[in-house]
C-alpha positions in Angstrom: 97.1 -6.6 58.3 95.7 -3.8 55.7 92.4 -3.5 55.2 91.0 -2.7 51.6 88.2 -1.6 49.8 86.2 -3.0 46.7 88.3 -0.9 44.4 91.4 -1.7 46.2 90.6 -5.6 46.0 89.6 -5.3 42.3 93.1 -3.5 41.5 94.8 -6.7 43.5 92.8 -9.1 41.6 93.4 -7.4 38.2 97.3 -8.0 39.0 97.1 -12.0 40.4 96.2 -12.0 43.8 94.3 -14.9 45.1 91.9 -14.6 47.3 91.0 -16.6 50.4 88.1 -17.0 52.7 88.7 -17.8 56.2 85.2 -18.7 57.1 83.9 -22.1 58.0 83.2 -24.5 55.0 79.4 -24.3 55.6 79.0 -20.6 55.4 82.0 -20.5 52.2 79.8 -22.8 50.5 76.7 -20.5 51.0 77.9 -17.8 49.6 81.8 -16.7 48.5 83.3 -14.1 46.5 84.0 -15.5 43.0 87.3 -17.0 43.1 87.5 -17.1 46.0 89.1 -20.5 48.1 87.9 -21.9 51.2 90.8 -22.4 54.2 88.7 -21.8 57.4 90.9 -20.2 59.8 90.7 -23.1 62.3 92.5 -25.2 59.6 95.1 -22.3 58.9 98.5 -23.9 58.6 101.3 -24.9 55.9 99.4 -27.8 55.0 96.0 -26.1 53.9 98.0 -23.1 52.5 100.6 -25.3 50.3 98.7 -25.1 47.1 98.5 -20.7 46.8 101.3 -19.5 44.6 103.8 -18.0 47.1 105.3 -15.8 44.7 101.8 -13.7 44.5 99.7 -11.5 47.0 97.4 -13.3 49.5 93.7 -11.8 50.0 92.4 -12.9 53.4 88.8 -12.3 53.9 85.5 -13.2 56.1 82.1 -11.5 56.7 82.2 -11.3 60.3 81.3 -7.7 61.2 79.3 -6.8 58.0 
């Protein structure tokens, strides 16, 4: 795990990476980063993972500690 700041994240953006939240469903729909797609990480498997693009970086994000 590497932890990143905004201007990191923007520069992984900028070059394809997608970008995942990890909260539950309820708090992803309240508020996300733009982009951003919901897998909560209770759900975290090959299955809810099987549509991101392999072949390009993985964000993995939640607010817990902010």
């Amino acid at each position: 795990m590497t932890t990143i700041g905004y201007p990191g994240l923007r520069r992984l953006l900028d070059q394809g990476a997608q970008l995942v939240e990890v909260l539950p469903a309820e708090e992803y729909a309240e508020m996300h980063l733009p982009g951003a797609v919901s897998i909560p990480l209770k759900s975290l498997d090959a299955a809810t993972t099987a549509d991101l693009n392999r072949a390009r970086p993985v964000v993995v994000y939640c607010w817990d500690g902010l």
